[in-house]
Wavefront OBJ file of the C-alpha trace (Angstrom):
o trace
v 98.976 105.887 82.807
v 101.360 104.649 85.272
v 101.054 100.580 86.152
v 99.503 100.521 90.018
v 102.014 99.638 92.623
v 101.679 99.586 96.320
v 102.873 100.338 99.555
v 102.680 99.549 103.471
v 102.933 102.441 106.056
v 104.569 100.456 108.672
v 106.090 102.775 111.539
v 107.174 100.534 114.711
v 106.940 96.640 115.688
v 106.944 94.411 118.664
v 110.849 93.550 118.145
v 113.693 93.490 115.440
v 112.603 89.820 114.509
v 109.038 90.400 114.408
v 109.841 93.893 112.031
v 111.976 91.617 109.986
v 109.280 88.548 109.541
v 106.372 92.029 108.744
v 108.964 93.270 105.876
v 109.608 90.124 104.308
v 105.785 89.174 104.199
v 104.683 92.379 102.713
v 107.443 92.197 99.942
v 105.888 88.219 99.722
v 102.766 89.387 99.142
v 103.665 91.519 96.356
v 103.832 95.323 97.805
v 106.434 97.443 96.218
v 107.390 99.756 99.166
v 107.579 99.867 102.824
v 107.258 102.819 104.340
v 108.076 104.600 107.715
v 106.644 108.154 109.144
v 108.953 110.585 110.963
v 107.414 111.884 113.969
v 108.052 112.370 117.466
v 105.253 109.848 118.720
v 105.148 106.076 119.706
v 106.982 105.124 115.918
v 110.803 103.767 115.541
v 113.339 106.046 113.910
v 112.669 106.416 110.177
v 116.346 105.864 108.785
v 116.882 102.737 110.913
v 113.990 101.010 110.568
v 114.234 101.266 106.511
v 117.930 100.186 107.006
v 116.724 96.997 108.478
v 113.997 96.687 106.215
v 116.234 96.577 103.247
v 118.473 94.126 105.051
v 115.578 91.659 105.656
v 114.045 91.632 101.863
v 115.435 91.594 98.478
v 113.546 93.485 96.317
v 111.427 95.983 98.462
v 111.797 99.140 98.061
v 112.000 101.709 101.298
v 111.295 104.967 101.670
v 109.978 107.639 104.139
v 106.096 109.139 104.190
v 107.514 111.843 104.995
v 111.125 113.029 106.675
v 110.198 116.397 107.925
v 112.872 119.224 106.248
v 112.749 120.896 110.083
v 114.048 118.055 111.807
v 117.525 117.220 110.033
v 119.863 119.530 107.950
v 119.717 118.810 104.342
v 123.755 117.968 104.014
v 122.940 115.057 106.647
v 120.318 113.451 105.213
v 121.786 113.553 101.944
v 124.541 111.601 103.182
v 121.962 109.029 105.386
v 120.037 108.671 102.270
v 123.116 108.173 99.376
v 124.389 105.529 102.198
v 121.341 103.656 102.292
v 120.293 103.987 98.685
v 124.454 102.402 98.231
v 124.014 99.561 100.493
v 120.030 98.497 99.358
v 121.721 98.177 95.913
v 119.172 101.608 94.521
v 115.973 100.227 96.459
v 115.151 103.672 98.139
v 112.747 106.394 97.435
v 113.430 109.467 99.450
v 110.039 111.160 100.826
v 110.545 114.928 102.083
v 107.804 117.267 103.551
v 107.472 121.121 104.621
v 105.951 119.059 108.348
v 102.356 119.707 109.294
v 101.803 118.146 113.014
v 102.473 120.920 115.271
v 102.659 118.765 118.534
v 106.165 117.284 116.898
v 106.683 121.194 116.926
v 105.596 121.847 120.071
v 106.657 118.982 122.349
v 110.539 118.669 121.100
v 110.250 122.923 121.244
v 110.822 123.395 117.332
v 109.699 126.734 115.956
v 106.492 125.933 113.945
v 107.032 128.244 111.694
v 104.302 129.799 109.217
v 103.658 127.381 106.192
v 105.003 129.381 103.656
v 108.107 129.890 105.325
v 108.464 125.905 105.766
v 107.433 125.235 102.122
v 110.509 127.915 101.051
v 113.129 125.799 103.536
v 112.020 122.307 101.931
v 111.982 123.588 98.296
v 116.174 125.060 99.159
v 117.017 121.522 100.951
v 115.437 119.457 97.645
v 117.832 121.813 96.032
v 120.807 121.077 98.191
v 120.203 117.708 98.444
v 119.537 116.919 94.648
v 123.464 118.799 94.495
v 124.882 116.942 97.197
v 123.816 113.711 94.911
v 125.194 114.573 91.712
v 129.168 114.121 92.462
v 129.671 117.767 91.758
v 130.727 120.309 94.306
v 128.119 122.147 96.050
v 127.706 125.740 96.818
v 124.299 127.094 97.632
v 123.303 130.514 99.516
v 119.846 130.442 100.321
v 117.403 131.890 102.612
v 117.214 128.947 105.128
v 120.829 127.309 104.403
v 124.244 128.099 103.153
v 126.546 125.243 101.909
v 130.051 126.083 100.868
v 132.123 124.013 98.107
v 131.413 120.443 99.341
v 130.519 116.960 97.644
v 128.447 114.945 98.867
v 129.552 111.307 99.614
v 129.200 108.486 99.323
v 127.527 108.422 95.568
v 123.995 106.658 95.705
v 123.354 103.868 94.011
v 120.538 105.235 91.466
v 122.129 108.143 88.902
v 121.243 111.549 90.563
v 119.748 109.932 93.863
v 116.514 108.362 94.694
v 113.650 109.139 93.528
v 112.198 112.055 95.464
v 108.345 111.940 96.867
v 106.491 115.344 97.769
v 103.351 115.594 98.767
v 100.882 117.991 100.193
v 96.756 119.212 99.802
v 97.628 123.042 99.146
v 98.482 124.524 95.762
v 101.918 125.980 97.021
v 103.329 122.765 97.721
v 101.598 120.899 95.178
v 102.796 123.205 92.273
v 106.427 123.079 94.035
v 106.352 119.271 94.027
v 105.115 119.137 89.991
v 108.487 121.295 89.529
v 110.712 119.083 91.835
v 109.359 115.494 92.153
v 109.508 112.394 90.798
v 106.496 110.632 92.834
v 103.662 113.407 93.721
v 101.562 112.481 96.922
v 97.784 114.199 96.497
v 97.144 114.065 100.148
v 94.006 115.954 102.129
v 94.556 119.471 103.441
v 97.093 119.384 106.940
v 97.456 122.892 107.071
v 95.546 123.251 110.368
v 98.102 120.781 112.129
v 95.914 118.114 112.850
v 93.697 115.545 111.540
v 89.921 117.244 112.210
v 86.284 118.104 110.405
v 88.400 120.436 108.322
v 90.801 117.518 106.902
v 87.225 114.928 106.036
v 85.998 117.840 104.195
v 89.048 118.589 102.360
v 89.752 114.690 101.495
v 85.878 115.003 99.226
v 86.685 113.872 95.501
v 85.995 117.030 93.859
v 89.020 118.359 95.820
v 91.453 115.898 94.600
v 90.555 116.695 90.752
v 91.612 120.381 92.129
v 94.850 118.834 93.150
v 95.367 116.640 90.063
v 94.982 120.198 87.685
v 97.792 121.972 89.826
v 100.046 119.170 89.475
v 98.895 118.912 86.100
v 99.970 122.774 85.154
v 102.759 123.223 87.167
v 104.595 120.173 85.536
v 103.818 120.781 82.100
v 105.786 118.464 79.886
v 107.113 116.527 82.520
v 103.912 115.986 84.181
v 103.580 112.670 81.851
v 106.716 110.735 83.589
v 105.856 111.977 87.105
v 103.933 109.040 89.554
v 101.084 109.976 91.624
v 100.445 108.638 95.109
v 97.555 108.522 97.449
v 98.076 107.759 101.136
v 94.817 106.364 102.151
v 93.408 107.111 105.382
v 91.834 103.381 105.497
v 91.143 100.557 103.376
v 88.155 98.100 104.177
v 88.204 94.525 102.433
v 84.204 93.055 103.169
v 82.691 90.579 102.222
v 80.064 92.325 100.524
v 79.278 95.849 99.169
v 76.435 96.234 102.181
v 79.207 95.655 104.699
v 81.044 99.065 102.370
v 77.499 100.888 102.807
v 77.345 100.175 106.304
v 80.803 101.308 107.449
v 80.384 104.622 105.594
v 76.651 105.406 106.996
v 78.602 104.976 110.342
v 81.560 106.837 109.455
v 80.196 110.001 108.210
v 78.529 111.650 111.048
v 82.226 111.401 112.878
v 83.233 113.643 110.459
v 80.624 115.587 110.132
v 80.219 114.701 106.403
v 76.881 112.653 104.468
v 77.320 109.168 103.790
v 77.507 110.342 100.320
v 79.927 112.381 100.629
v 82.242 110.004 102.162
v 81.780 107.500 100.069
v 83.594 110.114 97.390
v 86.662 110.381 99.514
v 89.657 108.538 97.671
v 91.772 108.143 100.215
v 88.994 105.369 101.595
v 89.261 102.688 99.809
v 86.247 100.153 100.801
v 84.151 97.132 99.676
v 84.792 93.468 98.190
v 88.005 92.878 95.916
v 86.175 93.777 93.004
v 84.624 96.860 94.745
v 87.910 98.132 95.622
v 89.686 97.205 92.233
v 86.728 99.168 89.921
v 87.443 101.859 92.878
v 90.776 102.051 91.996
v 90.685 101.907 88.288
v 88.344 105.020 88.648
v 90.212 106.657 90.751
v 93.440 106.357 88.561
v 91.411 107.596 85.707
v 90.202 110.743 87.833
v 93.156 112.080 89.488
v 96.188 109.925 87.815
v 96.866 107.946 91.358
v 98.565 104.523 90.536
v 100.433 104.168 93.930
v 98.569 103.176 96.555
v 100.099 103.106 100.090
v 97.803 101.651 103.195
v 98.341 100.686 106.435
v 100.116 98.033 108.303
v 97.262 96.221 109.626
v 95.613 96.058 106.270
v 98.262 94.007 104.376
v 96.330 90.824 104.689
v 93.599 91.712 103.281
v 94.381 93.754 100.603
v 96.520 91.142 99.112
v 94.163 89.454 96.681
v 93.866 93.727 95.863
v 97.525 93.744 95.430
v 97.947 90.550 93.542
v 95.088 91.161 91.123
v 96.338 95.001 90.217
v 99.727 95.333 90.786
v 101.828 96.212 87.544
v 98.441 96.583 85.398
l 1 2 3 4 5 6 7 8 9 10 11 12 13 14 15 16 17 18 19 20 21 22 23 24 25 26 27 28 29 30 31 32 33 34 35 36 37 38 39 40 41 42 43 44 45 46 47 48 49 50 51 52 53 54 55 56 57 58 59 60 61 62 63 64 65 66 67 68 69 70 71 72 73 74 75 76 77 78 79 80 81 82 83 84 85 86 87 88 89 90 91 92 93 94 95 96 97 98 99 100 101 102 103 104 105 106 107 108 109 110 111 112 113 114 115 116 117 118 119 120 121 122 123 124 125 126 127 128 129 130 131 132 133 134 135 136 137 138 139 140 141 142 143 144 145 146 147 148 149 150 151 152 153 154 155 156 157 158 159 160 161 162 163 164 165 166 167 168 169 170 171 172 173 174 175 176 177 178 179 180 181 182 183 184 185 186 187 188 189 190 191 192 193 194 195 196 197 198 199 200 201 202 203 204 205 206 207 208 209 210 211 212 213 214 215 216 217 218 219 220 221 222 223 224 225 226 227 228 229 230 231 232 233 234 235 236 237 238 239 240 241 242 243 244 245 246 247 248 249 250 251 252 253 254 255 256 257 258 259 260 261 262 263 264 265 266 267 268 269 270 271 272 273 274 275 276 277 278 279 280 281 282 283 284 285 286 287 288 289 290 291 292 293 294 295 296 297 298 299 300 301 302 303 304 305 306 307 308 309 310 311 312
């Protein structure tokens, strides 16, 4: 089994100074990664905020959760990413997604396109990319995108490029990332383009040993030396277990789920420090997860989480 390591999903700040201070704490405390979203909402741009994130730490790592293949040709972010992965000294991990929120689609007028047809476009630019990061030339004819006899430049720091992070809650994209990943997100089903009932019921635990098997056969040998992540939808450090109890009994109905069933859902990580560590060793026994990412506003109080299970 992988050792646990964590991450903070961290899209915006107050100001460049108060980003900075946020960065430096969480790599203080012990997290691994900081991460940034790419989306069209209220968030800063991915590639500049992880710029200034590596500037203000030393040994964070940054990466995106996820850029979205429809928003930036492949031969561009190859070069953002090889630059930034150069100057961080190899701290990056490179997140890349088919894209799943349709009002990104709909309000900057991007054709959604079906999901099968945006699974096929990110699988060619992982392919382009993973060329444009070897220092060999580059020709590709695919479906989606043609590149013609070019190198990509500058080299990144880390052999080969960054470690590449795909996740998704379907078996296309799931089997796909097995083949093609490094770090494997098992994430809750998006296909309907927003978060609803359909995603809670999707998110149950049963579903994620689903997930785990795809991954599982579609890597074969290499399955063994590939990370899985879990993006948690919320993490709740109490007191005591009744405060857990308590938050699911109230949280359930909203989705129109059972208490019990919620309380199987992985990607909710609840109770006191040792609650949520045995919840985490189980989990990592069930489905494989050892990276853990979580929010910005719970970084305080998963640290005595983070410091207790980090690199075990």
């Amino acid at each position: 089994m992988h050792p646990f390591r964590f991450g903070v999903q961290f899209s915006k700040s107050a100001s460049g100074a108060d980003y900075r201070d946020s960065v430096s704490r969480i790599e203080d405390l012990g997290y691994s990664t900081v991460f940034c979203p790419d989306h069209f909402d209220d968030q800063w741009a991915p590639t500049v905020a992880l710029t200034v994130a590596a500037e203000a730490t030393t040994d964070l790592r940054v990466a995106t959760l996820v850029y979205d293949v429809d928003y930036r040709h492949p031969v561009v972010l190859a070069k953002e990413i090889a630059t930034l992965d150069l100057v961080s000294g190899g701290r990056v991990e490179f997140g890349i997604g088919a894209g799943w929120m349709s009002n990104d689609y709909h309000t900057a007028g991007i054709s959604f396109d079906k999901a099968g047809t945006r699974i096929d476009r990110m699988i060619e630019a992982i392919d382009v990319i993973r060329g444009l990061w070897s220092g060999t030339p580059v020709n590709f004819r695919g479906e989606h995108y043609v590149v013609r006899d070019i190198t990509g430049t500058p080299n990144p720091h880390q052999p080969g490029g960054p470690p590449i992070i795909v996740g998704g809650g379907g078996k296309r994209v799931l089997t796909e990332a097995a083949r093609r990943a490094d770090i494997v997100g098992l994430n809750a089903s998006l296909h309907s383009g927003t978060v609803g009932p359909e995603t809670a019921l999707s998110a149950l635990g049963d579903r994620f040993l689903e997930r785990r098997q795809w991954v599982e056969d579609a890597a074969g040998d290499r399955f063994a030396g590939i990370e899985l992540q879990m993006n948690t939808f919320m993490t709740a450090v109490t007191k005591t277990t009744g405060e857990a109890d308590e938050m699911f009994e109230g949280m359930a109905p909203m989705f129109g789920l059972t208490p019990e069933q919620a309380r199987t859902i992985p990607m909710v990580l609840a109770g006191t420090v040792e609650d949520v560590c045995d919840q985490l060793h189980r989990y990592r026994e069930l489905y494989g997860t050892s990276y853990w990412v979580i929010h910005d506003g719970e970084v305080d109080a998963m640290a005595p989480v983070v410091e207790r299970m980090r690199g075990k």
